[in-house]
C-alpha positions in Angstrom: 8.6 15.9 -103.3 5.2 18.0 -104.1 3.8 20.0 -101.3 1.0 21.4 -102.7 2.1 23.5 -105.7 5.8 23.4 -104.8 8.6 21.6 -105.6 10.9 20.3 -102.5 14.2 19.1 -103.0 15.1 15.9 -101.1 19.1 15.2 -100.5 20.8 13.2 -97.9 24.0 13.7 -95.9 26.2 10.6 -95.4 28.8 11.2 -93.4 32.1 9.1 -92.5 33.9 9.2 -89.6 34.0 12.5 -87.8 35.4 13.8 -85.2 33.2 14.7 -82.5 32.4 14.3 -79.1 29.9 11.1 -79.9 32.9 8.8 -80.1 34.2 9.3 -76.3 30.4 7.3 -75.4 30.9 4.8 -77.5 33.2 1.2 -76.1 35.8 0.2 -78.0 34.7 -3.0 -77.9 32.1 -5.3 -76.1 32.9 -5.1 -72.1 35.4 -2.0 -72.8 34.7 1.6 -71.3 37.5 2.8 -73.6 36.6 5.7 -75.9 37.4 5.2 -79.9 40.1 7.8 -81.4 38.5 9.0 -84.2 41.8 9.8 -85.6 43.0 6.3 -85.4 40.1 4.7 -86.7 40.2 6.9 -90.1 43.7 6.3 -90.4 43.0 2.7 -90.8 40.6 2.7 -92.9 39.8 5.8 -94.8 41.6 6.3 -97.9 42.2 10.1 -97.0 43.7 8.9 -93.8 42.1 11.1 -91.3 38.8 12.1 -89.7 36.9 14.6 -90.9 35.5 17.5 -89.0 31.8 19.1 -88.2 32.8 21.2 -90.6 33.4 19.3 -93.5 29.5 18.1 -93.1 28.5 21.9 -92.3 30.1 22.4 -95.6 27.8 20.1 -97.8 24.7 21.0 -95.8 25.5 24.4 -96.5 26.0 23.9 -99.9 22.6 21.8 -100.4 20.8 24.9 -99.0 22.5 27.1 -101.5 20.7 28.1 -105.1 23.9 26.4 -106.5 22.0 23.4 -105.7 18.3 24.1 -107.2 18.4 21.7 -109.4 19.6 18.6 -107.2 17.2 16.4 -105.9 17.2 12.8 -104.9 21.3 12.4 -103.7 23.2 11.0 -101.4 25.7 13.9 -100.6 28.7 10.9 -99.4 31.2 13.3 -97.1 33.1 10.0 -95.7 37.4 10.7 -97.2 36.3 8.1 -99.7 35.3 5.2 -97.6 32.7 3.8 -100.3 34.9 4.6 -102.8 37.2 1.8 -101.6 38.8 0.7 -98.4 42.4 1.7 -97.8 45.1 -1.1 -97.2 45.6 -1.9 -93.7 49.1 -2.4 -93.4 50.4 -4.1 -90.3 
């Protein structure tokens, strides 16, 4: 993106499941005042089998505001345990 005579890189952050405080506000499911484990969710369905943390996303923000990065413009930085790489089994 131009902004008058200078260059600005544009990159995105796409983040998986985290662990944070947002899940405790959020209903399990429709009519439910139950929180969401974080944990429990990734280990169904994320490939690494666990939730990332705020720092994991601190990480590739960081790294996007870093000079190793000058020359990246235009991505999706994906910090999801592979998610969109493939789902992992859910074994029951």
């Amino acid at each position: 993106m131009r902004g008058g005579r200078r260059w600005y890189p544009i990159n995105t952050v796409h983040p998986g499941v985290i662990d944070t405080p947002i899940w405790t506000k959020i209903p399990a499911s429709a009519g439910s005042n139950a929180p969401i484990d974080p944990n429990e969710l990734a280990r169904a369905g994320v490939p690494l089998g666990r939730a990332g943390q705020a720092q994991d996303i601190a990480n590739g923000a960081l790294f996007l505001a870093w000079d190793a990065s000058s020359y990246m413009t235009g991505a999706e930085l994906v910090i999801d345990g592979g998610m969109t790489g493939g789902a992992r089994p859910r074994w029951s």
